[in-house]
MARRO-414314 format. One record per atom (N, C-alpha, C, O): residue in three letters; x, y, z. Coordinates in steps of 0.1 Angstrom, whole numbers, plus 2048, in hexadecimal, padded with zeros to 3 digits. Atoms other than C-alpha are relative to their C-alpha. Example, Ala and Ser with C-alpha at 12.3 -4.5 7.8 and 13.67 -1.06 7.14 Angstrom:
<pts>
ALA8097F4800/ALA87B7D384E/ALA80980C800/ALA81380C807/SER7F77F5800/SER8897F5847/SER7F880B808/SER7FD816809/
</pts>
This chain:
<pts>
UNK8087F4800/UNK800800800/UNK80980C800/UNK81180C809/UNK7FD7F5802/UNK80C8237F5/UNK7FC80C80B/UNK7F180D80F/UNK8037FD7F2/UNK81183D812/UNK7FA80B7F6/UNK7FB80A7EA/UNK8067F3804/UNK80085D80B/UNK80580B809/UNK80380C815/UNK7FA7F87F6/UNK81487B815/UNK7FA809804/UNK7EF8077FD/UNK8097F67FD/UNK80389A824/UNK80780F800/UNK80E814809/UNK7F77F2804/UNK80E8BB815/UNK7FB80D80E/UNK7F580C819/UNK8047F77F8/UNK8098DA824/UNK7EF8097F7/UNK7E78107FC/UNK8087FD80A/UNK7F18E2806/UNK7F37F6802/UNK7E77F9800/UNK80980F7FF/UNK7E18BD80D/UNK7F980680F/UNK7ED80680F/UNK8067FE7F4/UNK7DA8C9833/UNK7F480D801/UNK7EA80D809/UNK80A7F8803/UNK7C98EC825/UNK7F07FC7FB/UNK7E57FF7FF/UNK80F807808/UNK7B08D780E/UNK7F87F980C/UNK7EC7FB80B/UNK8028087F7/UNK7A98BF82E/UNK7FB80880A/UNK7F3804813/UNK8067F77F2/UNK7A18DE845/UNK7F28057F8/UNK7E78057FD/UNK80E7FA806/UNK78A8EF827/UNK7F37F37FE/UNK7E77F47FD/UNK80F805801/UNK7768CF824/UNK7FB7F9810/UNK7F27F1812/UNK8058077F1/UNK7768C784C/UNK7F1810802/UNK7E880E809/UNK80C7F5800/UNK75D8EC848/UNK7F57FC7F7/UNK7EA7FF7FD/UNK808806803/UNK7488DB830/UNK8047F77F9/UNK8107F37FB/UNK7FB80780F/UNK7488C580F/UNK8008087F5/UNK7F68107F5/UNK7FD7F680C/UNK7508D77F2/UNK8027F77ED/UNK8077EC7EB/UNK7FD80A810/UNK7518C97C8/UNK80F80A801/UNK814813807/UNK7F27FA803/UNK7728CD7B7/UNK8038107FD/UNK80D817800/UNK8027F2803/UNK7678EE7AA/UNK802807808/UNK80C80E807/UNK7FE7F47F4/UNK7659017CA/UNK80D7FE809/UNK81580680D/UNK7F58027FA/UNK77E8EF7DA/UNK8128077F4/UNK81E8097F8/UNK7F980080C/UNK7958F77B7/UNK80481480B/UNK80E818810/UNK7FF7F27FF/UNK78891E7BF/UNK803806811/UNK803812815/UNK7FC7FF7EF/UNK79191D7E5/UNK80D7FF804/UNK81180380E/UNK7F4803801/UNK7B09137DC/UNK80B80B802/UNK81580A809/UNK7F87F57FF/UNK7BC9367D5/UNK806809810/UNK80E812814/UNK7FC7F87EE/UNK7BC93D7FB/UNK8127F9807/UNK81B7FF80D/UNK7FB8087FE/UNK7D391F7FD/UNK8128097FC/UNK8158107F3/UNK7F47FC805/UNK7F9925801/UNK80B7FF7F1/UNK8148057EB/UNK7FD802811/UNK8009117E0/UNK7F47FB7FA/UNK7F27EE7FA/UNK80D802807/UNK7DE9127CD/UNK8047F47F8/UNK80F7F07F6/UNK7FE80C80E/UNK7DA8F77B5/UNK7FB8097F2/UNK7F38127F2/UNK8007F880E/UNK7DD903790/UNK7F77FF7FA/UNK7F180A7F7/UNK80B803807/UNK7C28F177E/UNK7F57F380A/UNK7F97EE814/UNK80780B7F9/UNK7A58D778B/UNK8077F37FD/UNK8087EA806/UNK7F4812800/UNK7BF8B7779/UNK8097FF809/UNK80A7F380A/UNK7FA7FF7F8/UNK7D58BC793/UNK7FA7FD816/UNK7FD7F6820/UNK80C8037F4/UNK7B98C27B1/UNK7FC7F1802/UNK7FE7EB80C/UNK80780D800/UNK7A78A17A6/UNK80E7F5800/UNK80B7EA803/UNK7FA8117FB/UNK7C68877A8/UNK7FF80680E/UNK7F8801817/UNK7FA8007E9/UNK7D18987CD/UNK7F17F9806/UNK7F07F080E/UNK8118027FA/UNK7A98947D3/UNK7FF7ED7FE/UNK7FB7E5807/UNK802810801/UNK7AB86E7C5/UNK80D7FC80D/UNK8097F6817/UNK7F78057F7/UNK7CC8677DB/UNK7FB801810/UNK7FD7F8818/UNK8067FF7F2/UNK7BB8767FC/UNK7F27F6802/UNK7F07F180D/UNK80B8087FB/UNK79B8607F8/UNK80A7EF7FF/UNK8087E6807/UNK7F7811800/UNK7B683E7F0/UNK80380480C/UNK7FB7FE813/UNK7FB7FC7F1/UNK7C584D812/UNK7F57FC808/UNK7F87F7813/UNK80B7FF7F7/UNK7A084B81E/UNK7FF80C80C/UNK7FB809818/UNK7FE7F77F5/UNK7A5870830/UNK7F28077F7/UNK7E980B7FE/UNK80E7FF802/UNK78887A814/UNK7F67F87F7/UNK7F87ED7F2/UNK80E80A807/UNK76A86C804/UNK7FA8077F6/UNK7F88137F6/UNK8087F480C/UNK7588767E4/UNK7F47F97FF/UNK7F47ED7FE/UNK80E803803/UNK7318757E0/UNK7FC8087F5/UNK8048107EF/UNK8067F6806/UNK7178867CC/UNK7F3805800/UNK7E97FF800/UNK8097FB802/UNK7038A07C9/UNK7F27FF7F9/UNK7F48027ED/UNK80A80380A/UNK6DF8987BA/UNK7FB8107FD/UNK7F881A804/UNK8077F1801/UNK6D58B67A6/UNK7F47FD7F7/UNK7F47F27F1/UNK80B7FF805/UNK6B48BB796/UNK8068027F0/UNK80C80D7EE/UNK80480180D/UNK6B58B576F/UNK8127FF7FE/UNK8158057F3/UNK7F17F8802/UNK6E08B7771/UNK8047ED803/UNK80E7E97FC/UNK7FD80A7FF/UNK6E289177E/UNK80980080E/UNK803802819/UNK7FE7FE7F3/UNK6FA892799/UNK8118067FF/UNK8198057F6/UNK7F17FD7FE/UNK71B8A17A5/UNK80A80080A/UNK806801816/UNK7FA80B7F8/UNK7378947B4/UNK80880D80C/UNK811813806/UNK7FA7FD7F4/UNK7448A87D7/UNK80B7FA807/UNK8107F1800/UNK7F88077F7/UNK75C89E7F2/UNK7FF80480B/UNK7FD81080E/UNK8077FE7F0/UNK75689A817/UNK80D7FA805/UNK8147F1800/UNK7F18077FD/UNK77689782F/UNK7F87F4809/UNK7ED7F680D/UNK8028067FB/UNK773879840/UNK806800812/UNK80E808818/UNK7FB8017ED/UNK77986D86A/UNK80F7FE7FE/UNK816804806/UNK7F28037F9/UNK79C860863/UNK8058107FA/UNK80D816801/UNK7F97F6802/UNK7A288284D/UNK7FC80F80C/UNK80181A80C/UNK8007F97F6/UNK79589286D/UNK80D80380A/UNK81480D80D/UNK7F98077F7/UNK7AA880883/UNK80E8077F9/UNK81680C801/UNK7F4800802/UNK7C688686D/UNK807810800/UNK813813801/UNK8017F17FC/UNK7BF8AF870/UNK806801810/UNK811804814/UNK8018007F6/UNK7BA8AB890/UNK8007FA810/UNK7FB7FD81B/UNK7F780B7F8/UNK7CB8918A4/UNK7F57F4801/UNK7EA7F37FB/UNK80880D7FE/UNK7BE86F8AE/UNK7F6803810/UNK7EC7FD813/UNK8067FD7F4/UNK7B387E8D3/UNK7F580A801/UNK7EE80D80A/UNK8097F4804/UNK7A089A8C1/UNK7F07F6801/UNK7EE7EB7FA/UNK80E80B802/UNK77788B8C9/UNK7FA8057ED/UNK7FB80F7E6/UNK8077FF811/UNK7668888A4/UNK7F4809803/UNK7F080780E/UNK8097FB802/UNK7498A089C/UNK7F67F37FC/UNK7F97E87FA/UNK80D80D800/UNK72688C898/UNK8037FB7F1/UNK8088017E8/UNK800807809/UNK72687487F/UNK7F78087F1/UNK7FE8097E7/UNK8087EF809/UNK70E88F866/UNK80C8027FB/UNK80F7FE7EF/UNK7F87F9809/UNK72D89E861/UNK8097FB7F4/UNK80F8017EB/UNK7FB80680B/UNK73C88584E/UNK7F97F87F8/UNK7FF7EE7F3/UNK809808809/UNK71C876839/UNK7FD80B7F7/UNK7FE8177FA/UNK8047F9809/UNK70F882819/UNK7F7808804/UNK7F080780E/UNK80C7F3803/UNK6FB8A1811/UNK7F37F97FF/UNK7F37EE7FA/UNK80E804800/UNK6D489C815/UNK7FD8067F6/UNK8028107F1/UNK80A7F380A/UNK6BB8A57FA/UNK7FD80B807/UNK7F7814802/
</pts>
């Protein structure tokens, strides 16, 4: 198994989706806050595939009215944990399940 390192760029993305879940889009345009933005969303989306292989996030989707659905990401408990230590208590379980209709 391949380790997954955790940048300092990787720990920014991990704090903006411990505030909510975000699609690549917003997370893309949030980025600019970020000490080294990401350039384009090809770049976003592997780091985004390597963090869910890591299992720190999760991707679901959005059901939209007449649009089909769209894909988000929600950080998960260990990417909690991995913020914010293993002694840190977890927020209610809500916080890491999909969006409701």
């Amino acid at each position: 198994m391949a380790t997954t390192l955790v940048t300092p760029r990787d720990a920014e993305l991990l704090q903006l989706l411990a505030w909510c879940p975000l699609t690549a889009d917003q997370i893309l345009a949030a980025s600019e806050t970020f000490g080294q933005p990401f350039p384009s969303i090809r770049p976003l989306q592997r780091r985004l595939q390597h963090l869910c292989a890591a299992g720190w996030v999760r991707r679901a989707r959005y059901a939209i009215y007449n649009r089909g659905a769209l894909p988000y990401y929600i950080l998960t408990s260990a990417g909690w944990q991995l913020l914010h230590g293993p002694r840190q208590p977890l927020p209610h379980k809500r916080h890491f399940g999909d969006v409701s209709l």
